[in-house]
mmCIF file of the N, C-alpha and C atoms, coordinates in Angstrom:
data_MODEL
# 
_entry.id   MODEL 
# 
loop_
_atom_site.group_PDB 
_atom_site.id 
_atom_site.type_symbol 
_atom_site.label_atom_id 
_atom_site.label_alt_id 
_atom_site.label_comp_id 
_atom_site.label_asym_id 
_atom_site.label_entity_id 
_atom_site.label_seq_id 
_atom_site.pdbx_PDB_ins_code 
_atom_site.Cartn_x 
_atom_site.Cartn_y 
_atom_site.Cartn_z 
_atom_site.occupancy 
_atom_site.B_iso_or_equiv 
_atom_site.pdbx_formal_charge 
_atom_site.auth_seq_id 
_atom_site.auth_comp_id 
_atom_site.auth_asym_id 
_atom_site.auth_atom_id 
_atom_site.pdbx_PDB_model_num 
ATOM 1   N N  . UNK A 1 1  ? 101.449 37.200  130.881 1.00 0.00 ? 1  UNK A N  1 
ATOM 2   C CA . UNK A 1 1  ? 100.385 37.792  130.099 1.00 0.00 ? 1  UNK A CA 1 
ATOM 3   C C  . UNK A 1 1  ? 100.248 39.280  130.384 1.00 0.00 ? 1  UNK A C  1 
ATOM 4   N N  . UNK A 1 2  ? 100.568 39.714  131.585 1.00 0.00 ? 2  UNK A N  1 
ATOM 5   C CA . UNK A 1 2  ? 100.335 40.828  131.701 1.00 0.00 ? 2  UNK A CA 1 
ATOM 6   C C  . UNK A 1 2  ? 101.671 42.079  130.987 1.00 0.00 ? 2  UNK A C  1 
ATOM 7   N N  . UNK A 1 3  ? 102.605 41.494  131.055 1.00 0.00 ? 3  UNK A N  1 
ATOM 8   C CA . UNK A 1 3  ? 103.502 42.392  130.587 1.00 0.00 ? 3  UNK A CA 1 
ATOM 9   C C  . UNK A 1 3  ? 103.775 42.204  129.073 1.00 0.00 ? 3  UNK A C  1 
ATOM 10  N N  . UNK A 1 4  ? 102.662 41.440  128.379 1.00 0.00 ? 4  UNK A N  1 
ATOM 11  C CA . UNK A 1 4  ? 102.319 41.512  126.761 1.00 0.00 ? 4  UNK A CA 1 
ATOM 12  C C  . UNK A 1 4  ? 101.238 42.826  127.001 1.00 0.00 ? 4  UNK A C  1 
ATOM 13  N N  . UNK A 1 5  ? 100.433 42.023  127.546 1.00 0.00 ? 5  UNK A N  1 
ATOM 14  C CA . UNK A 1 5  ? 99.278  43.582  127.295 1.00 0.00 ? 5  UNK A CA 1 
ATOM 15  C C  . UNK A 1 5  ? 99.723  44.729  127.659 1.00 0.00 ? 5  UNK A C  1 
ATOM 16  N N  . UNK A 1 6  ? 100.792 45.069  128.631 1.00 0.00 ? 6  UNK A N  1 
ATOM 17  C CA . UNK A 1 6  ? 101.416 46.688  129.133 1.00 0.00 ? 6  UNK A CA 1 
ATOM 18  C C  . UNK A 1 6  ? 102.581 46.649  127.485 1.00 0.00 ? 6  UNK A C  1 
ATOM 19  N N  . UNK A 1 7  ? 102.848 46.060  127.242 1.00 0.00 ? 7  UNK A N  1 
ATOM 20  C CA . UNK A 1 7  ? 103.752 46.304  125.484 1.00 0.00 ? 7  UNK A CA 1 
ATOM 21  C C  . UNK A 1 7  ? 102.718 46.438  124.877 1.00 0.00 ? 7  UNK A C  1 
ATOM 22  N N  . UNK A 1 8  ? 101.731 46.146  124.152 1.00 0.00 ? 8  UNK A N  1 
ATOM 23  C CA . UNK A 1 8  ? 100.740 46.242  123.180 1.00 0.00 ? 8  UNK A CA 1 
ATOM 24  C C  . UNK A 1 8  ? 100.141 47.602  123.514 1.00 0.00 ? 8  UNK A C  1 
ATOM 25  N N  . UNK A 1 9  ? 99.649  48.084  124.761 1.00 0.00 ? 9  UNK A N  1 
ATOM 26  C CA . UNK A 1 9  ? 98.761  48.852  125.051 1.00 0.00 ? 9  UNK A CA 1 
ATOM 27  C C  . UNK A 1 9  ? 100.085 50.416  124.693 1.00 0.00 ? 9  UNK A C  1 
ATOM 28  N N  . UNK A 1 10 ? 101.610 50.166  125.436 1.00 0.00 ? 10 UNK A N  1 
ATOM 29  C CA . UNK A 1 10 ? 102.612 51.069  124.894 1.00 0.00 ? 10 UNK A CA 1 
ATOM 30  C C  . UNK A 1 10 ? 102.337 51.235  123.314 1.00 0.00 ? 10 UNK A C  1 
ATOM 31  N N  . UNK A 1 11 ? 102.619 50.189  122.899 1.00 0.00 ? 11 UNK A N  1 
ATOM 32  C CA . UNK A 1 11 ? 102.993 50.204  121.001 1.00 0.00 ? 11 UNK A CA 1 
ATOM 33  C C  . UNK A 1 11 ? 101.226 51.302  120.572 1.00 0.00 ? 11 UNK A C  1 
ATOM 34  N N  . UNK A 1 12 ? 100.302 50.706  121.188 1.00 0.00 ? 12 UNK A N  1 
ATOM 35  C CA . UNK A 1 12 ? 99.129  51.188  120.704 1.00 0.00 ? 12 UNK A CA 1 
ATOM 36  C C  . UNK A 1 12 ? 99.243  53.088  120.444 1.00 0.00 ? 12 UNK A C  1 
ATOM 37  N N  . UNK A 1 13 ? 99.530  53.231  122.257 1.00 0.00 ? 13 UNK A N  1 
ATOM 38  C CA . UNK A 1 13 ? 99.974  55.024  122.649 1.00 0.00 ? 13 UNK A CA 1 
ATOM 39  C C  . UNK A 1 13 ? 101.109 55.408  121.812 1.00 0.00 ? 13 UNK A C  1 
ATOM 40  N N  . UNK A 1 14 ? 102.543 54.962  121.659 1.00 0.00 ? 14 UNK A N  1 
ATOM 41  C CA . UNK A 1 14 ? 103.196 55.585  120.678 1.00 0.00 ? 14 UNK A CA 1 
ATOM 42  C C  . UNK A 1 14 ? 102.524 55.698  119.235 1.00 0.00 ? 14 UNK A C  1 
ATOM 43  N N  . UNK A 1 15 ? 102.170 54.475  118.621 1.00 0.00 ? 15 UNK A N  1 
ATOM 44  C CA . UNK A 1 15 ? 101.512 54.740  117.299 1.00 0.00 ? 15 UNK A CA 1 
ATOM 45  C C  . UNK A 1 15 ? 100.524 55.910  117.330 1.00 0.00 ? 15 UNK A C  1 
ATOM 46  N N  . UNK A 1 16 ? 99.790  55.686  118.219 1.00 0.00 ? 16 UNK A N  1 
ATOM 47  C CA . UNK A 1 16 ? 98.599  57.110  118.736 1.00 0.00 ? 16 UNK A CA 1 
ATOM 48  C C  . UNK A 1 16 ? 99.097  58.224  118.602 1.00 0.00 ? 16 UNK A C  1 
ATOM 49  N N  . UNK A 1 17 ? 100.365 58.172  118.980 1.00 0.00 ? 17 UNK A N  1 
ATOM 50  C CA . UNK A 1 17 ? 100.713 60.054  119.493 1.00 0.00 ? 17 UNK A CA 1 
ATOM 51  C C  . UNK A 1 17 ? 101.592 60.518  118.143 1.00 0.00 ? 17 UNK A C  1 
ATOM 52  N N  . UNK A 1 18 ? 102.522 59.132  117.647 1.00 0.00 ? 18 UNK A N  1 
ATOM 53  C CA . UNK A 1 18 ? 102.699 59.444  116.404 1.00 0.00 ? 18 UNK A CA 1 
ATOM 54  C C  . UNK A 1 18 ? 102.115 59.757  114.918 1.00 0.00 ? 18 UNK A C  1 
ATOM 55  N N  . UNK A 1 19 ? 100.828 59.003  115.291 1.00 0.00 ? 19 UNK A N  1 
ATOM 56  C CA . UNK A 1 19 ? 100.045 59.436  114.300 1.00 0.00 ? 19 UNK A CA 1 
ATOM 57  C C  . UNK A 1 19 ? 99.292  60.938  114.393 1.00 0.00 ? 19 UNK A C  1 
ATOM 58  N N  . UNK A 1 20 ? 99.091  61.382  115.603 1.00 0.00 ? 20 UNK A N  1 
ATOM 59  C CA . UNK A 1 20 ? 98.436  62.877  116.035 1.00 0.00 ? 20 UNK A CA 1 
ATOM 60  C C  . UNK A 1 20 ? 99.439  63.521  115.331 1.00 0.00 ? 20 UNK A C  1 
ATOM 61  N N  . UNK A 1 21 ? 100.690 63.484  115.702 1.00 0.00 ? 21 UNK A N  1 
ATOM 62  C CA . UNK A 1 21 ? 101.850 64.452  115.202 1.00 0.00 ? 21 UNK A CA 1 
ATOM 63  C C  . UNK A 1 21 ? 101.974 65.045  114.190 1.00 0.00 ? 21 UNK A C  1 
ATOM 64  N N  . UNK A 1 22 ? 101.783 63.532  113.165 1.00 0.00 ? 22 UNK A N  1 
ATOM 65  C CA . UNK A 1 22 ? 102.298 63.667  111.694 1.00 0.00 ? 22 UNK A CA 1 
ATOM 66  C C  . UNK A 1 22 ? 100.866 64.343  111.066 1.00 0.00 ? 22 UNK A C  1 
ATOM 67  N N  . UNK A 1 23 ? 99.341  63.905  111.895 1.00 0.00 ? 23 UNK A N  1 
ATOM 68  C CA . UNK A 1 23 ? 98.551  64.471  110.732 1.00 0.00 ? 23 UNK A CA 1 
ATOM 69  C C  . UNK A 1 23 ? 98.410  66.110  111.296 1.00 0.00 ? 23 UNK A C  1 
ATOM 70  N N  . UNK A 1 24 ? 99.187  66.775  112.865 1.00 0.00 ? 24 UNK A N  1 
ATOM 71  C CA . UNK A 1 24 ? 98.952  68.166  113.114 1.00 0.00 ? 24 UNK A CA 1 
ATOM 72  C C  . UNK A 1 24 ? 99.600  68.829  111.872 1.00 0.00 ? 24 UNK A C  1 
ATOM 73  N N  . UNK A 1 25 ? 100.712 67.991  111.888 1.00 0.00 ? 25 UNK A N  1 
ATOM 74  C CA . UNK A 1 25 ? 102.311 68.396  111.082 1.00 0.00 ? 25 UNK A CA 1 
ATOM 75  C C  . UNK A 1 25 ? 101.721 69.269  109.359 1.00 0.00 ? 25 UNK A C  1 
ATOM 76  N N  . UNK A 1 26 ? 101.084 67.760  109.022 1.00 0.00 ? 26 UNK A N  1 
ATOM 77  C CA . UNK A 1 26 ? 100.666 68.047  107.805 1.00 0.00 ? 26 UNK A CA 1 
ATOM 78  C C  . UNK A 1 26 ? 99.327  68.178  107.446 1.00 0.00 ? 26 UNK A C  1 
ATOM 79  N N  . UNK A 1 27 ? 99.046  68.929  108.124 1.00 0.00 ? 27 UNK A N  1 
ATOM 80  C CA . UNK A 1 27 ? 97.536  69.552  107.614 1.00 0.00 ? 27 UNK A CA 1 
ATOM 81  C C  . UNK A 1 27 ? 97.903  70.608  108.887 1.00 0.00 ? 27 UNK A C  1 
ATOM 82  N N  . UNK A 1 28 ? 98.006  71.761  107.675 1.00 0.00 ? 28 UNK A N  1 
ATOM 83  C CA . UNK A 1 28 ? 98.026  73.119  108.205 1.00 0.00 ? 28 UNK A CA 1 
ATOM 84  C C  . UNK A 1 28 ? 96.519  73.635  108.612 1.00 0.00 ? 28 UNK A C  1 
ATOM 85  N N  . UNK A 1 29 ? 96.330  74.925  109.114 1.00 0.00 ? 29 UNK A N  1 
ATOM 86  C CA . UNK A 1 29 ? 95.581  75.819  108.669 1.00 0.00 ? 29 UNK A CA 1 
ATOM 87  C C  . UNK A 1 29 ? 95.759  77.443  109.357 1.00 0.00 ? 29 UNK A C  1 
ATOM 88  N N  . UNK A 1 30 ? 95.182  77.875  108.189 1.00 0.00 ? 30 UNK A N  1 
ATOM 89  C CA . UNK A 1 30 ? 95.366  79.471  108.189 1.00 0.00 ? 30 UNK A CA 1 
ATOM 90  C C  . UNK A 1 30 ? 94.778  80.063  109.325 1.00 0.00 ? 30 UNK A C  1 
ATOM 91  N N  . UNK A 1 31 ? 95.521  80.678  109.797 1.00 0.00 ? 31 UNK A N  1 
ATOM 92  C CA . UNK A 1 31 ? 95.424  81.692  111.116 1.00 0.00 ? 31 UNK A CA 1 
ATOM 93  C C  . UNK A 1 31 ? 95.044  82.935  110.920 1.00 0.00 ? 31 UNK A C  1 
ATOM 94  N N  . UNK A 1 32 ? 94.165  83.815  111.681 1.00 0.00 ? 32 UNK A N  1 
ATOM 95  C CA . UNK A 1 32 ? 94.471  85.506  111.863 1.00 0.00 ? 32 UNK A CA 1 
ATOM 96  C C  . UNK A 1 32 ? 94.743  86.017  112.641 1.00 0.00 ? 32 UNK A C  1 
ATOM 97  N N  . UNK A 1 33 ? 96.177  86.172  113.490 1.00 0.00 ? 33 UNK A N  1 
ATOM 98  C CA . UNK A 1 33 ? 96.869  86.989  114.749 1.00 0.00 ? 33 UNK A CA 1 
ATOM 99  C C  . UNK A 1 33 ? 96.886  88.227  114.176 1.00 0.00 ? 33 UNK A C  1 
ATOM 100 N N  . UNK A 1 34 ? 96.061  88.906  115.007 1.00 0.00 ? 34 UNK A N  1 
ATOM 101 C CA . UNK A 1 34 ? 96.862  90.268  115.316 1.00 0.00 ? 34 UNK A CA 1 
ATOM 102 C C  . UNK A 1 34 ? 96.222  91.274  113.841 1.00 0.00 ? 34 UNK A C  1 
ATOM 103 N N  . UNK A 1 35 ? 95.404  90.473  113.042 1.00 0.00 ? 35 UNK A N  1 
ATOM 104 C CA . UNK A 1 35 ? 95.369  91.210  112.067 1.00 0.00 ? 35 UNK A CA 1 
ATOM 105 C C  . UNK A 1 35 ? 96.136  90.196  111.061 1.00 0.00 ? 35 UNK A C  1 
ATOM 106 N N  . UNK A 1 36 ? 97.160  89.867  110.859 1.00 0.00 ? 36 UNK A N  1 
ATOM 107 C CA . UNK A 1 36 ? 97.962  89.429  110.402 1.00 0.00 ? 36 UNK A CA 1 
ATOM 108 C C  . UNK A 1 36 ? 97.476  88.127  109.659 1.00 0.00 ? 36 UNK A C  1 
ATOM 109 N N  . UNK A 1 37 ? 97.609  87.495  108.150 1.00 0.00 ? 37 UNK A N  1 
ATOM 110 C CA . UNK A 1 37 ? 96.936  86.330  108.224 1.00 0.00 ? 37 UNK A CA 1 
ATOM 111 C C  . UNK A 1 37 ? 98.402  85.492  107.425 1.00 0.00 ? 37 UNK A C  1 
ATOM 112 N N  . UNK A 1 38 ? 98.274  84.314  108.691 1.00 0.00 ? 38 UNK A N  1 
ATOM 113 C CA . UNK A 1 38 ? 99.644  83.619  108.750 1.00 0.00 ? 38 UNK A CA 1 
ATOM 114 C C  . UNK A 1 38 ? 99.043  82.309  107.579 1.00 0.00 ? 38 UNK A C  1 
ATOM 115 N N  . UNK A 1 39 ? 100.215 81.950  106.870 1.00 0.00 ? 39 UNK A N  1 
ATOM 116 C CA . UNK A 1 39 ? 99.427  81.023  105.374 1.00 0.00 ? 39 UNK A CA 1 
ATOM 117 C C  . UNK A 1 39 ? 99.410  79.586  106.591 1.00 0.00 ? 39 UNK A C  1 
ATOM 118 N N  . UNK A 1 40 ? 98.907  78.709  105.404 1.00 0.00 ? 40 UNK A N  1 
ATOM 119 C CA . UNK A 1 40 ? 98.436  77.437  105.399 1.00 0.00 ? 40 UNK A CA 1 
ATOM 120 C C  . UNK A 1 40 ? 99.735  76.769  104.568 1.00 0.00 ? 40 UNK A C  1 
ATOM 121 N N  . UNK A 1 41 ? 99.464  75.446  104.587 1.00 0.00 ? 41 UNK A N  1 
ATOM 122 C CA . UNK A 1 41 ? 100.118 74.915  103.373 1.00 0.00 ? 41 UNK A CA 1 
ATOM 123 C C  . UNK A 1 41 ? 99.650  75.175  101.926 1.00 0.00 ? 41 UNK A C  1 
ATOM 124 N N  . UNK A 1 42 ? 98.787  75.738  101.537 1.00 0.00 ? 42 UNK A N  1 
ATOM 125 C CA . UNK A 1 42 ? 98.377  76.250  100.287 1.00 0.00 ? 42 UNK A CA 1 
ATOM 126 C C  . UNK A 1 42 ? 98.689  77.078  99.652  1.00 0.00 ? 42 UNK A C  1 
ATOM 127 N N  . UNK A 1 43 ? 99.509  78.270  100.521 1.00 0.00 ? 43 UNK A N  1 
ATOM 128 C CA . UNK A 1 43 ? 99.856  79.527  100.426 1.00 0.00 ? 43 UNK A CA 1 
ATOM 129 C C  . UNK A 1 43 ? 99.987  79.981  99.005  1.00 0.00 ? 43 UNK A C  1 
ATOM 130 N N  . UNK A 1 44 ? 100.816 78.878  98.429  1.00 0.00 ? 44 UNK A N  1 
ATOM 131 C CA . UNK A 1 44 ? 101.209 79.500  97.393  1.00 0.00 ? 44 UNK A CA 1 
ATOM 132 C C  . UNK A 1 44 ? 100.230 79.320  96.070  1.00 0.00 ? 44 UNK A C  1 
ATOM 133 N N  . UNK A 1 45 ? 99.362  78.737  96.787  1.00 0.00 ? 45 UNK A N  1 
ATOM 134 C CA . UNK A 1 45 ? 98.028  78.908  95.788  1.00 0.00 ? 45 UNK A CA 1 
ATOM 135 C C  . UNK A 1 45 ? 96.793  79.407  95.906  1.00 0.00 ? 45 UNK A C  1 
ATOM 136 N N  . UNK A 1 46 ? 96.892  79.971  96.958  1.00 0.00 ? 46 UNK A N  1 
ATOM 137 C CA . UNK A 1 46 ? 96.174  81.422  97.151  1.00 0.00 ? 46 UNK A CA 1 
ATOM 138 C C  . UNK A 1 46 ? 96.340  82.283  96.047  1.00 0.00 ? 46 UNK A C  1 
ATOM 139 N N  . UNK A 1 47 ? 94.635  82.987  95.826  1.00 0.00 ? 47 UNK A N  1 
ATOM 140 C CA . UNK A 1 47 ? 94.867  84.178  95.449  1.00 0.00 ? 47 UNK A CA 1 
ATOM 141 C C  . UNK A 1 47 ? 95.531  85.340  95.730  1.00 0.00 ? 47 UNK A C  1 
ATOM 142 N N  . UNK A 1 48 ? 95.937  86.415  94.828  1.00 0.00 ? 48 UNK A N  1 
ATOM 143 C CA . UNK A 1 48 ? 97.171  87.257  95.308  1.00 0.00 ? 48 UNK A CA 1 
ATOM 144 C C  . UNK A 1 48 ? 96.480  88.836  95.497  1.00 0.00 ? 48 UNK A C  1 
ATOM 145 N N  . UNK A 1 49 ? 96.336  89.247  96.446  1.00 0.00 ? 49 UNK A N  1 
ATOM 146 C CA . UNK A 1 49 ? 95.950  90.433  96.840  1.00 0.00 ? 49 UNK A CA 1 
ATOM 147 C C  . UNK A 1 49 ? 96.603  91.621  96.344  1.00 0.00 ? 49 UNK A C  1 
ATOM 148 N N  . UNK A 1 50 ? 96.605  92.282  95.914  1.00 0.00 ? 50 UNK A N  1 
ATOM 149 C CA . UNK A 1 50 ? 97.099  93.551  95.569  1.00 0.00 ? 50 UNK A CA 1 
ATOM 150 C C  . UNK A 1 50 ? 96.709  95.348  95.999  1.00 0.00 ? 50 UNK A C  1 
ATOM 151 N N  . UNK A 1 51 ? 97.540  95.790  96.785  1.00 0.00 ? 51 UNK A N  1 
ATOM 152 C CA . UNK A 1 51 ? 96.232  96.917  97.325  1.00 0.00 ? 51 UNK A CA 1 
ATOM 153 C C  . UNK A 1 51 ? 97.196  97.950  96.760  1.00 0.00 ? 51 UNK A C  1 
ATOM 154 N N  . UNK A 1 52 ? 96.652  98.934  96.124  1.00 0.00 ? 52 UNK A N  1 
ATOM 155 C CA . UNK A 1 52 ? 97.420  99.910  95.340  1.00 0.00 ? 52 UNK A CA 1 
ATOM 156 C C  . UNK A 1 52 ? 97.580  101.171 96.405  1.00 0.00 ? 52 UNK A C  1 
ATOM 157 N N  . UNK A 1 53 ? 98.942  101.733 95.676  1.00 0.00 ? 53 UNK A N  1 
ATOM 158 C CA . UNK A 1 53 ? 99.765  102.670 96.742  1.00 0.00 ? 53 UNK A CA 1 
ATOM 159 C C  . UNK A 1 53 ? 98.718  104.033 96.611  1.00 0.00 ? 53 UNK A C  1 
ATOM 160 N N  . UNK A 1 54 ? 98.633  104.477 98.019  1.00 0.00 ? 54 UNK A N  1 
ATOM 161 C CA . UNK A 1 54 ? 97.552  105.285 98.161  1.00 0.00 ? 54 UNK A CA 1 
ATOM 162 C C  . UNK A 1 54 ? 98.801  106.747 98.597  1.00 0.00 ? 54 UNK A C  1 
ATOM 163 N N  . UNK A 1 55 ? 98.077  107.949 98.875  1.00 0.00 ? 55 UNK A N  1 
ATOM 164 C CA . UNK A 1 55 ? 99.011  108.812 99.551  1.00 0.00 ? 55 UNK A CA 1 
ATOM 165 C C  . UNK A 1 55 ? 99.655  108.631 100.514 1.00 0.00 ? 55 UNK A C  1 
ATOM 166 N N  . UNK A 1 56 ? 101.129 109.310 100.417 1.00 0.00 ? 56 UNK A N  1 
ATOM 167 C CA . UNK A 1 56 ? 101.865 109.116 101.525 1.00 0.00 ? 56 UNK A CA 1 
ATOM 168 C C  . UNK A 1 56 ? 101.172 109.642 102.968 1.00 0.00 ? 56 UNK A C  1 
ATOM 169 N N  . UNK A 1 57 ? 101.048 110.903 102.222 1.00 0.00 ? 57 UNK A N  1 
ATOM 170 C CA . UNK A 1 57 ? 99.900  111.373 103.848 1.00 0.00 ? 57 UNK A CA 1 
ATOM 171 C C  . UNK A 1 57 ? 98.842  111.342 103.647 1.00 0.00 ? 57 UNK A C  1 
ATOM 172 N N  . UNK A 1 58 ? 98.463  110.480 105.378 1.00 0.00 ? 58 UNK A N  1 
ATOM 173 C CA . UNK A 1 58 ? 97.192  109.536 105.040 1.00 0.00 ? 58 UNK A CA 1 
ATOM 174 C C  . UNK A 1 58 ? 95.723  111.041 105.329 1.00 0.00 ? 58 UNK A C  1 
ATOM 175 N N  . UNK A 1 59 ? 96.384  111.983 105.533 1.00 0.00 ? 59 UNK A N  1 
ATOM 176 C CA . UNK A 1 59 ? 94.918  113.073 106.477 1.00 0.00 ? 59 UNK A CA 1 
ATOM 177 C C  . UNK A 1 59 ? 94.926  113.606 105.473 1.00 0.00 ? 59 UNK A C  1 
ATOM 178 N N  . UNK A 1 60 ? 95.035  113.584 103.624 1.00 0.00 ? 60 UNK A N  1 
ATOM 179 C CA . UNK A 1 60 ? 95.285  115.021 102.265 1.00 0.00 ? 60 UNK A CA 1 
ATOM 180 C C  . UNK A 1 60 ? 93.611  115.662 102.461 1.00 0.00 ? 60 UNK A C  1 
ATOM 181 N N  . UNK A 1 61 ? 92.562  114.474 102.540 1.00 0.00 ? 61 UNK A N  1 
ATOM 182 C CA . UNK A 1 61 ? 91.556  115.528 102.779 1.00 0.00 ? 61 UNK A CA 1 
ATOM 183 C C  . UNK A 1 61 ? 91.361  116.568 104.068 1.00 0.00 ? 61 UNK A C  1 
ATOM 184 N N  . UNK A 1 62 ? 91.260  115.406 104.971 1.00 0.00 ? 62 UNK A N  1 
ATOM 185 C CA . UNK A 1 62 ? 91.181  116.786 106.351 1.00 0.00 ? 62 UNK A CA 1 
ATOM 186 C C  . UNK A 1 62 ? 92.093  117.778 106.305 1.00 0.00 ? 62 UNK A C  1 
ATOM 187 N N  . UNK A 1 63 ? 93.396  117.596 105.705 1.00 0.00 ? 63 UNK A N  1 
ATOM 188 C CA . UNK A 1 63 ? 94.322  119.269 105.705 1.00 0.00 ? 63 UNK A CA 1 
ATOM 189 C C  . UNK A 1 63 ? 93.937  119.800 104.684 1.00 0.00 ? 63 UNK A C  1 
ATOM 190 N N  . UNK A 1 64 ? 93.096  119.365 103.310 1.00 0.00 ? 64 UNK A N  1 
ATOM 191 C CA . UNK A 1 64 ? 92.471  120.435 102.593 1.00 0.00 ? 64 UNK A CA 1 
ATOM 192 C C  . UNK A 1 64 ? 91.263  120.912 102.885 1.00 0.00 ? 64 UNK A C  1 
ATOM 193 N N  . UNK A 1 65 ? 90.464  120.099 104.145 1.00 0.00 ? 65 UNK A N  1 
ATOM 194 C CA . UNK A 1 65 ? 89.607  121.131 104.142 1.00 0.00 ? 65 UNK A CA 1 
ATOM 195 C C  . UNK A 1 65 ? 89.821  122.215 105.271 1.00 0.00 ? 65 UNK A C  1 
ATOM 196 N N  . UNK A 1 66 ? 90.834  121.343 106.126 1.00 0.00 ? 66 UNK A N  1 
ATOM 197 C CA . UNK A 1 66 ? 91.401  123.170 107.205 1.00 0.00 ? 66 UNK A CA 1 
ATOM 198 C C  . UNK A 1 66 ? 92.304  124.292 106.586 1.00 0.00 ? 66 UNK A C  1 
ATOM 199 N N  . UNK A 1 67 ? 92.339  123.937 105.508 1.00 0.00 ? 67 UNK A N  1 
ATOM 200 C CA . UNK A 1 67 ? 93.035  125.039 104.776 1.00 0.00 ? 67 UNK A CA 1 
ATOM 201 C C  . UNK A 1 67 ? 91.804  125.549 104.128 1.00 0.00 ? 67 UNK A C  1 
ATOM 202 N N  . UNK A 1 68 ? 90.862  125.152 103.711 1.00 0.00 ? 68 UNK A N  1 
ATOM 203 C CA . UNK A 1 68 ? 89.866  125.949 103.314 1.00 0.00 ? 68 UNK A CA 1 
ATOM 204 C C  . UNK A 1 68 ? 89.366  126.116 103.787 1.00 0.00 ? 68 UNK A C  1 
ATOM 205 N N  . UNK A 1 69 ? 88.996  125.979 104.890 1.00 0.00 ? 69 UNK A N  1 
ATOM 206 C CA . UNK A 1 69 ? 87.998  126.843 106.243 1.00 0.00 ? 69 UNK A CA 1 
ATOM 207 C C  . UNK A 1 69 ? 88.990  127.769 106.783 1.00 0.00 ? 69 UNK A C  1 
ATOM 208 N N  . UNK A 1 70 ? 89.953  127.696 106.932 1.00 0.00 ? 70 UNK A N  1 
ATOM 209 C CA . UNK A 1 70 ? 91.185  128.868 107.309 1.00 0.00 ? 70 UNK A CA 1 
ATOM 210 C C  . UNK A 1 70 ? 90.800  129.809 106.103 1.00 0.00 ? 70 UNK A C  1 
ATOM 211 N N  . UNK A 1 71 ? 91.513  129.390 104.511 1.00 0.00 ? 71 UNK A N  1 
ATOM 212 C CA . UNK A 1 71 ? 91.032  130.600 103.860 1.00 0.00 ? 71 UNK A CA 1 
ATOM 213 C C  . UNK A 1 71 ? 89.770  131.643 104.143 1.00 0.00 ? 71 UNK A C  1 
ATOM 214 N N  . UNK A 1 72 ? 88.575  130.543 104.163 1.00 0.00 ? 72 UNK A N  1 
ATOM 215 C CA . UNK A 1 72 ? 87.237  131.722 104.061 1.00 0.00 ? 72 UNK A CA 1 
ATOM 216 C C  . UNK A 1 72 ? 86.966  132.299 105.702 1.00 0.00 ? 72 UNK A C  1 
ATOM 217 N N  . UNK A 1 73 ? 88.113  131.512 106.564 1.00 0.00 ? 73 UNK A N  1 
ATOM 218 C CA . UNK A 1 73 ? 87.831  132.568 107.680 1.00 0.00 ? 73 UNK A CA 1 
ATOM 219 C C  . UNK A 1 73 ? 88.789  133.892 107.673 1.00 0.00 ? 73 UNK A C  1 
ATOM 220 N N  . UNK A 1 74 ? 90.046  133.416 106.758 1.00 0.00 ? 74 UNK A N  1 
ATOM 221 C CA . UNK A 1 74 ? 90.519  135.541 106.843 1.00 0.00 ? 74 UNK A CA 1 
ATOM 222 C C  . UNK A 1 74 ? 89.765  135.646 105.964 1.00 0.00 ? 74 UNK A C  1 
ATOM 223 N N  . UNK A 1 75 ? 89.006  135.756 104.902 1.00 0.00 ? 75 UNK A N  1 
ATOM 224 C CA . UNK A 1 75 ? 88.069  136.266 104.148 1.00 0.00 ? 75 UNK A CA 1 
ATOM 225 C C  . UNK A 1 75 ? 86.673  137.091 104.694 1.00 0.00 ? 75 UNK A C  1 
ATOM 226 N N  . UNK A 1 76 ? 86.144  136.549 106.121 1.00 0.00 ? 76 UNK A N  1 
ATOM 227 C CA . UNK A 1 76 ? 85.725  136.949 106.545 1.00 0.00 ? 76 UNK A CA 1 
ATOM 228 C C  . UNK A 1 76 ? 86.213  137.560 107.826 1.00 0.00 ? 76 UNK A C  1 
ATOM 229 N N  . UNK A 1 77 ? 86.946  137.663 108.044 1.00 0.00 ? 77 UNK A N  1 
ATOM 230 C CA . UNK A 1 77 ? 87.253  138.039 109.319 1.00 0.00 ? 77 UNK A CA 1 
ATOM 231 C C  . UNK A 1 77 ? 87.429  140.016 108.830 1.00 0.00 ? 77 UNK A C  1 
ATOM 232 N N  . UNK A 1 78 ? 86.994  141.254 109.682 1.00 0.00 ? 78 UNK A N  1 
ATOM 233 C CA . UNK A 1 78 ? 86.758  141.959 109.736 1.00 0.00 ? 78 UNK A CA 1 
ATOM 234 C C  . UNK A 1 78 ? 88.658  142.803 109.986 1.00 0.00 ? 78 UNK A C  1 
ATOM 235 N N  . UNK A 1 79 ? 88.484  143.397 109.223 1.00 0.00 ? 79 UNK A N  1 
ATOM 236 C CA . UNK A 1 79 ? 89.695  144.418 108.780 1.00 0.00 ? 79 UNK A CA 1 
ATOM 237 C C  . UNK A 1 79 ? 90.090  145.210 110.145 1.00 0.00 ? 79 UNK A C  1 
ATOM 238 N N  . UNK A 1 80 ? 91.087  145.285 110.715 1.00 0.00 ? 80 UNK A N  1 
ATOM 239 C CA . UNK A 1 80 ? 91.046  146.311 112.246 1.00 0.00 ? 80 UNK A CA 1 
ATOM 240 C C  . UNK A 1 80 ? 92.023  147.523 111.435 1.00 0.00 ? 80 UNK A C  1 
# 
């Protein structure tokens, strides 16, 4: 009797661990590493993001406005 119940109680734990497996397996879910967002099984039915191409250089305002504070400072700056 006892080495039925140590088989049954085995069969029970494999079915157990096989069943954990298959439902980690198949049922995803979406992650965010790093910034990064890693898909799901849905992925491909996600909505689709689109971020439009911006300037290559990312500083165009801050170097236009040190170019215009440069201009109006030789503008003011005093003649030797």
């Amino acid at each position: 009797m006892d080495g039925r119940k140590s088989r049954t109680m085995t069969a029970f734990l494999l079915l157990g661990a096989v069943s954990l497996g298959t439902l980690l397996l198949g049922a995803g879910c979406q992650v965010d590493v790093g910034g990064q967002t890693l898909p799901s099984p849905y992925y491909m039915k996600d909505d689709v993001q689109y971020f439009a191409p911006g300037p290559e250089f990312k500083l165009a305002r801050e170097a236009a406005a040190l170019q215009q504070a440069k201009a109006q400072q030789m503008q003011q700056a005093p003649v030797r």
